[in-house]
C-alpha positions in Angstrom: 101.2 121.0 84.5 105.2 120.6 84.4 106.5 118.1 86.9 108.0 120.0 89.5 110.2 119.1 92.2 109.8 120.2 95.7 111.3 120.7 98.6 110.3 117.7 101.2 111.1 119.5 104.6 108.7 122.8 104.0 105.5 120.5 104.7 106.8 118.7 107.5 103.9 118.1 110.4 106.0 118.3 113.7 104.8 114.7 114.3 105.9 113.5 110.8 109.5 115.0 112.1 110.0 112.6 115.0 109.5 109.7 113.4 111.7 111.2 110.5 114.7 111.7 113.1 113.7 108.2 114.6 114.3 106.4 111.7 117.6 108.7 111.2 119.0 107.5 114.7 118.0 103.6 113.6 120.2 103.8 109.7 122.9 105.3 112.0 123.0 102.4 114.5 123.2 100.1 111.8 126.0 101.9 109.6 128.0 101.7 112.2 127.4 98.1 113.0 127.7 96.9 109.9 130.9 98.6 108.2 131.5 95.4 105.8 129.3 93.0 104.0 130.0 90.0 106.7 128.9 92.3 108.9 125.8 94.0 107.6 124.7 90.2 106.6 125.2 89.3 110.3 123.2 92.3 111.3 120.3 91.3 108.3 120.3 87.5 109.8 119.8 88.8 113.5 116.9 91.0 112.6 115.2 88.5 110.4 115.1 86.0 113.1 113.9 88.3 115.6 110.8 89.2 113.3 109.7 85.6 112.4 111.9 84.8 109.4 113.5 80.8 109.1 116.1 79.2 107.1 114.7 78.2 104.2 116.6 74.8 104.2 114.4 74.3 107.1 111.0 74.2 104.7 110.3 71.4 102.5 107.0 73.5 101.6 106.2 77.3 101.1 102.9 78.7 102.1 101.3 82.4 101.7 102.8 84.3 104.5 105.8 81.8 105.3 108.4 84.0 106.0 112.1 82.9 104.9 116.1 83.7 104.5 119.1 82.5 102.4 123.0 82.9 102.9 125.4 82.9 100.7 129.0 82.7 101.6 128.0 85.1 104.4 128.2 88.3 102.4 124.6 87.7 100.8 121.2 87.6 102.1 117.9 87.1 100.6 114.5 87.5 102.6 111.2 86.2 100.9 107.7 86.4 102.0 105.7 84.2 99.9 102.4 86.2 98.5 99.0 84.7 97.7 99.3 85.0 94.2 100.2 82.0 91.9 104.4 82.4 92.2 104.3 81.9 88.5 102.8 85.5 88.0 106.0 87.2 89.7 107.9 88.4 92.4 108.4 91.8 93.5 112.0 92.2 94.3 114.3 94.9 96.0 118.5 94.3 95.2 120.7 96.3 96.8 124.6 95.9 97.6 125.7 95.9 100.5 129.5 96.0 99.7 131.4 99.8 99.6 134.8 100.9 98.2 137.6 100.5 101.0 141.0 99.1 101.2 141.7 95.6 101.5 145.1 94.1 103.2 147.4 92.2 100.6 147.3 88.2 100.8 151.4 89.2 102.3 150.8 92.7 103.7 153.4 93.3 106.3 156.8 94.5 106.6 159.4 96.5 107.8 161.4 99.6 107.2 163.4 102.5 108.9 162.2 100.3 112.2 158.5 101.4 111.1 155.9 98.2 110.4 153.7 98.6 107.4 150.6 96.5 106.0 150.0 97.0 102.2 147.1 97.6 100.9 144.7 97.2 97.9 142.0 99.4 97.2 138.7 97.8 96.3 135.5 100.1 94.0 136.0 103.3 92.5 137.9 105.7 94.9 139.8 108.6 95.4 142.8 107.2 96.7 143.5 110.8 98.3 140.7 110.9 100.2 142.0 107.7 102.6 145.3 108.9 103.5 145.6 110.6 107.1 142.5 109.7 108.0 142.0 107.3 111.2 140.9 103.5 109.8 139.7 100.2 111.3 140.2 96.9 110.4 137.7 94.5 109.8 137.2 90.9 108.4 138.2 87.4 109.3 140.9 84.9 109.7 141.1 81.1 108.5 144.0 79.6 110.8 146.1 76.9 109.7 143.6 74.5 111.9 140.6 76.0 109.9 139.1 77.9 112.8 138.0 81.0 111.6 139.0 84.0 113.8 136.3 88.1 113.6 138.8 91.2 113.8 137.8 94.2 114.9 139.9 96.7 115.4 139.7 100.6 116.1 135.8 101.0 116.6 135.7 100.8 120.4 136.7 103.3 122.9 140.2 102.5 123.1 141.1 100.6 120.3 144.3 101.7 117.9 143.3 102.8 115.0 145.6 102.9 111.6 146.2 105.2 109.3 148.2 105.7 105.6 150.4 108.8 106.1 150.2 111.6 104.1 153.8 113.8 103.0 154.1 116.9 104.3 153.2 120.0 102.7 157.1 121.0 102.7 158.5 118.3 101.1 155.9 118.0 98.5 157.1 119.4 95.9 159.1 117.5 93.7 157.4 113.7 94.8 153.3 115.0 94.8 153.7 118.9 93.2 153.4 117.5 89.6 150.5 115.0 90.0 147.0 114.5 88.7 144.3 114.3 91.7 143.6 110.6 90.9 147.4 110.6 91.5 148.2 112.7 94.5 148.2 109.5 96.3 149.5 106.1 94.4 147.6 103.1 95.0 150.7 101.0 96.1 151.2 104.7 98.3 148.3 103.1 100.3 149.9 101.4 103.1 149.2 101.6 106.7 151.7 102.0 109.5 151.0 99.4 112.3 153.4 99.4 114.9 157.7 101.1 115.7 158.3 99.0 119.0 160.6 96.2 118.2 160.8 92.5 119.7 162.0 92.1 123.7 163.3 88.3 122.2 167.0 87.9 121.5 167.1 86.2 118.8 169.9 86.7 115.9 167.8 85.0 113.1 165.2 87.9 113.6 166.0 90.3 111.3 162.9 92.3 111.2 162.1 93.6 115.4 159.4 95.6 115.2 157.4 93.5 112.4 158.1 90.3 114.6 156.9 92.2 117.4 153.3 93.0 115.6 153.4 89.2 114.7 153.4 88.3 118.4 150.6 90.5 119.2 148.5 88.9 116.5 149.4 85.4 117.5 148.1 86.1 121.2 145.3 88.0 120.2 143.8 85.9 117.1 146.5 83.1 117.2 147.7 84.3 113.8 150.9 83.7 112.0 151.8 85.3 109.3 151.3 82.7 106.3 147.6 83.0 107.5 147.5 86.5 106.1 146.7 84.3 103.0 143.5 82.9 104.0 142.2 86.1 105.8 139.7 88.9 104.6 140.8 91.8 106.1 139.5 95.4 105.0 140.6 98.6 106.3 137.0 101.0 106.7 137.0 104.7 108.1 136.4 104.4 112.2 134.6 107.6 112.6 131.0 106.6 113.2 127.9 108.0 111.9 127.1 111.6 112.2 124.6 114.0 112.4 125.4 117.4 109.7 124.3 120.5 110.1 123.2 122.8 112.6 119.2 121.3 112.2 120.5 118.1 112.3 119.0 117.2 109.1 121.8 115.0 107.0 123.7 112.1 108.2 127.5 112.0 107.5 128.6 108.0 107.3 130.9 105.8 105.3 129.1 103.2 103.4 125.7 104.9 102.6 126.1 103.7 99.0 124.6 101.5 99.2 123.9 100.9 102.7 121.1 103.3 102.7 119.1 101.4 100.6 120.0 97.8 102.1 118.9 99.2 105.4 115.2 100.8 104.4 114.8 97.9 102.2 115.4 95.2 104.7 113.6 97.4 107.3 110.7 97.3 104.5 110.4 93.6 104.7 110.5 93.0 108.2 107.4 95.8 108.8 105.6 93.6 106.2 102.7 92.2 108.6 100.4 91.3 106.3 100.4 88.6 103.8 101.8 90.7 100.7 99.5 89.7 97.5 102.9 88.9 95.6 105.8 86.6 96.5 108.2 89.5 97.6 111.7 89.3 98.3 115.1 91.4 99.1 117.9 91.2 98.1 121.4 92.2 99.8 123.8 91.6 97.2 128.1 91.6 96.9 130.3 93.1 94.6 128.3 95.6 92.8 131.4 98.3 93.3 133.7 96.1 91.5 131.2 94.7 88.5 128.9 92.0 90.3 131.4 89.1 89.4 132.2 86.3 91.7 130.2 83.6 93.4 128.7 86.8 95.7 127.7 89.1 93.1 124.8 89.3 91.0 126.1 87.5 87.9 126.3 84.3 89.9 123.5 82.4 89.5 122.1 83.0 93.3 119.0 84.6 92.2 117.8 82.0 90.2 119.1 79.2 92.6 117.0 80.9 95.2 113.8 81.7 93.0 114.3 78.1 91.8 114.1 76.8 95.4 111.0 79.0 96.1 109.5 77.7 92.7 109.7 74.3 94.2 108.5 74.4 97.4 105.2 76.6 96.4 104.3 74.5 93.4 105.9 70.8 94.6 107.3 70.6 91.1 109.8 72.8 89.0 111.0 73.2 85.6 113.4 75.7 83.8 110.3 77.2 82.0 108.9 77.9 85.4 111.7 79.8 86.4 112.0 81.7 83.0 108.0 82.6 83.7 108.7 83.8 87.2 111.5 86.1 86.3 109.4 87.2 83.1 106.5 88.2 84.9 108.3 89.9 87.7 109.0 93.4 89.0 112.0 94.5 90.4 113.5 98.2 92.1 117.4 98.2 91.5 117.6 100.4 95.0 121.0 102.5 94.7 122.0 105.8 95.4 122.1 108.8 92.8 124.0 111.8 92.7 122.7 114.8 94.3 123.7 118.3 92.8 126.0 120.2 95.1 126.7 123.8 94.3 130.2 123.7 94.7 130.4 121.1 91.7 127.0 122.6 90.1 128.6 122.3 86.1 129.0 118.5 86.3 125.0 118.4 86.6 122.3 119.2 84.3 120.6 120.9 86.8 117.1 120.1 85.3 117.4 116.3 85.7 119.6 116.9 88.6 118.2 115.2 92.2 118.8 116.8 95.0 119.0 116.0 99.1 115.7 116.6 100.7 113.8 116.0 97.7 112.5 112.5 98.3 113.2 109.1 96.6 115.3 109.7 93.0 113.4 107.6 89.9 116.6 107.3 87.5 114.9 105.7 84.3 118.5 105.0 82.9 122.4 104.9 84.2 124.9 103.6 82.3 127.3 106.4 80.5 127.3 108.5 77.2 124.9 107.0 74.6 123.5 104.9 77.4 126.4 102.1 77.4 126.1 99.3 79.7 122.7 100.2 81.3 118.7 99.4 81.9 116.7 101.4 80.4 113.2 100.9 81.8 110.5 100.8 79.8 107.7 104.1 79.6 104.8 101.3 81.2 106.9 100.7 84.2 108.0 103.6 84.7 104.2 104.9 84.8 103.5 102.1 87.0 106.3 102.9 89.5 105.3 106.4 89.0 101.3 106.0 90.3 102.3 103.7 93.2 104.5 106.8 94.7 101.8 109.2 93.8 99.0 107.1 95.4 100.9 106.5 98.2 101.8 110.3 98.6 105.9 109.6 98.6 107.7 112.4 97.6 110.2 112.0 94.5 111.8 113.2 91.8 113.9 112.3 88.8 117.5 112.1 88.5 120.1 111.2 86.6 124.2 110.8 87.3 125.7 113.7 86.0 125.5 115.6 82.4 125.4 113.0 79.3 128.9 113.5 78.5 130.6 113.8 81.7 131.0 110.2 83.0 128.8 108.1 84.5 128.4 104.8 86.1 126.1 101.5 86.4 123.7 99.5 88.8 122.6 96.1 89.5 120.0 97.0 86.9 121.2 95.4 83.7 121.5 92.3 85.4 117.9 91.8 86.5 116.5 93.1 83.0 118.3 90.8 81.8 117.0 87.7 83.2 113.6 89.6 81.7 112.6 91.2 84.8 111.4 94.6 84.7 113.4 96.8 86.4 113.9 100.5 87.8 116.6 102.4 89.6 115.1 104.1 92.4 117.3 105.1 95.6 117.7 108.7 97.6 120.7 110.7 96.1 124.0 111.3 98.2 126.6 114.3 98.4 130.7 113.2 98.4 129.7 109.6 97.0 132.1 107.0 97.6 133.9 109.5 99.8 134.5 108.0 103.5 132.5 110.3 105.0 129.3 110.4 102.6 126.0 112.8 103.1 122.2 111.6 103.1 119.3 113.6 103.9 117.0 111.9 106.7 114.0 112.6 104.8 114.8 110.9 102.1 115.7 107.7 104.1 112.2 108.3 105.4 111.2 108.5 102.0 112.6 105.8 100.7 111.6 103.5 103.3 108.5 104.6 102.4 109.1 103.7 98.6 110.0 100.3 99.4 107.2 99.0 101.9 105.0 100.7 99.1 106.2 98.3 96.1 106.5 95.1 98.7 102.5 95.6 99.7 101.9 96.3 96.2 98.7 98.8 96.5 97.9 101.5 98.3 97.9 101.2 102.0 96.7 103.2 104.7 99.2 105.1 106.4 100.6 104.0 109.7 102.6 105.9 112.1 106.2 104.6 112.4 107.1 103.3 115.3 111.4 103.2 116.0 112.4 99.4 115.8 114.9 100.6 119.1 112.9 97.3 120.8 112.1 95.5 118.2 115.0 95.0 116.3 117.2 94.8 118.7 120.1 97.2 118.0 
């Protein structure tokens, strides 16, 4: 018979639909606590503490069942529960990124004009730079001070709080300065700028040239104790301040910015931590930087963090290590790049082939390959695993479906993937499928975080399991 997808909702027990919308209400607590990657490692660290996990510099041995963490820089975080099988014959990992395209201040953002004070801006992934203009923003990130103390901003999330924004022109005077323009021009990046503040200085003082941007200086300085130069040790990034949404009259979607890949960091870390049992392999996952900008830097997943970790892990199961242990390890291990996919939308049907299209509601998306026309700068995973990922959602009675991003010729974009298979480790794209990716306000069905929740626990036990009812973390994790 054909492999046919179907639609996930249509079998839905009434009991199955509570924990469904339980789950939904959790992921939207936790979007909206963790808008940046400091912050959704902060949240990560908490819950792994509450549910038994330790430093790992805090172990000079691993045993089966020792539960552990790892930070890095405080925008990555690795969880590991070390499995009774020989650590030799793999790991099971689960990589997501918890980084999202946003705007980021300038290292010398702030200035002054027609008595307005502006920040400047520079966006960070693969936008539409339209999209963020006239929209309310927060601002997020930290400070280093001259004295090294490091100062948290947060800024237009509570009840309250200003918010920014980047103006828009108006639709009168359009014309001649937007008319003309290409959508990925309608807005400019160095356009992107945020207005801060019009109420000049009270000080009298004729070396002050600039009133109103001295004025927003002063506010800093007592708020943060900020001057200006330490604009150039700060991370500052400007996020939508809406928070997380239900859509639709049935309540079924979840509007949010940051669900790619957010959505897949939060089922996979809620994965681990429901991991009671000692898992038969070494499992781990993996919150990952960068990914929306290439995986470079000492954060992203062409640093050699994995294998400084695995390395570490290597040692303190085995009491000895060697660089063809950690080759064997990676070799013989399994890994789910978890990212979002595409789903098809009607209004945008022609950019899909509808037959390998995913679609919202549909369960977990199995995306054998990314990458762009003749497969460029992609995984491919191999027919075996892909059988073998295949069975485990079929014996476990997840619902899925294939997908891919967009028709062969249309564009295109990558995952984590290649870098994992490249260290030899077998590896799959599988993640639920979004509408208005990479938009601020992206869509998500709350079946298929259900789903792929499911997905994840699934590859971390390793075998089928018998169901349990889910039980909303509310109390237990703490949010």
């Amino acid at each position: 018979m054909l492999y046919k997808k179907t639609n996930g909702w249509k079998n839905i027990s009434s009991e199955k639909m509570e924990e469904i919308f339980a789950m939904g209400e959790e992921y939207k607590k936790v979007l909206d606590l963790g808008k940046t990657e400091r912050e959704f490692v902060e949240l990560a660290t908490s819950f792994a503490k509450e549910c038994g996990f330790v430093d790992a510099r805090l172990k000079t041995y691993l045993v089966p069942g020792d539960k552990i963490y790892y930070l890095n820089r405080h925008k990555n975080i690795v969880l590991a529960v070390i499995g009774k099988e020989d650590i030799l014959k793999g790991i099971n990992y689960i990589v997501s990124h918890i980084d999202s395209p946003r705007l980021d201040l300038k290292q010398n953002p702030l200035y002054e004009e027609f008595e307005l004070a502006y920040m400047k801006t520079h966006y960070y992934g693969g936008i539409k730079k339209y999209q963020w203009a006239s929209i309310p923003l927060a601002l997020h990130g930290v400070v280093v001070l001259s004295n090294g103390e490091k100062v948290k901003v947060s800024i237009g999330e509570h009840e309250g709080d200003p918010v920014f924004t980047v103006p828009d022109i108006l639709p009168h005077l359009d014309r001649k300065v937007q008319g003309d323009r290409t959508a990925r021009e309608v807005i400019k990046g160095e356009e992107l700028q945020i207005i801060v503040g019009s109420i000049p200085t009270t000080i009298e003082d004729k070396e002050i040239k600039d009133l109103v941007k001295y004025n927003i200086l002063e506010k800093l300085n007592k708020i943060y104790g900020m001057t200006e130069e330490d604009f150039i040790s700060a991370e500052l990034e400007l996020v939508p301040s809406q928070k997380a949404k239900d859509v639709g009259l049935d309540r079924s979607m979840i509007g949010a910015y940051g669900q790619d890949d957010r959505i897949c960091a939060y089922t996979s870390l809620r994965a681990i931590l429901d991991i009671h049992e000692v898992p038969e392999r070494t499992i781990v996952c993996f919150l990952a930087d960068k990914e929306e900008t290439g995986s470079d830097g000492a954060t992203g997943l062409q640093s050699e963090f994995i294998d400084y970790f695995t390395s570490d892990m290597i040692y303190k199961v085995k009491g000895n290590y060697s660089d063809l242990y950690l080759k064997e390890v990676f070799w013989n291990s399994k890994a789910l790049s978890s990212d979002v996919n595409a789903g098809i939308d009607p209004i945008f049907k022609s950019v899909h082939d509808s037959q390998n299209a995913p679609q919202l509601g549909y369960g977990v998306v199995i995306v054998k390959y990314t990458g762009s026309g003749g497969k460029y700068s992609t995984n491919d995973a191999d027919a075996e695993y892909v059988g073998e990922i295949r069975k485990m959602l079929n014996d476990n009675n997840i619902l899925w479906q294939t997908g891919m991003l967009g028709k062969v010729d249309e564009g295109g974009g990558g995952t984590v993937a290649k870098y994992l298979s490249k260290k030899g480790i077998n590896t799959i794209d599988i993640g639920p499928a979004l509408l208005a990716m990479h938009s601020p306000f992206e869509i998500s069905s709350k079946l298929d975080v259900f789903e792929t929740y499911r997905a994840y626990k699934a590859f971390y036990k390793g075998q089928k399991q018998e169901e349990k009812k889910y039980i909303p973390k509310s109390n237990k994790i703490y949010l």
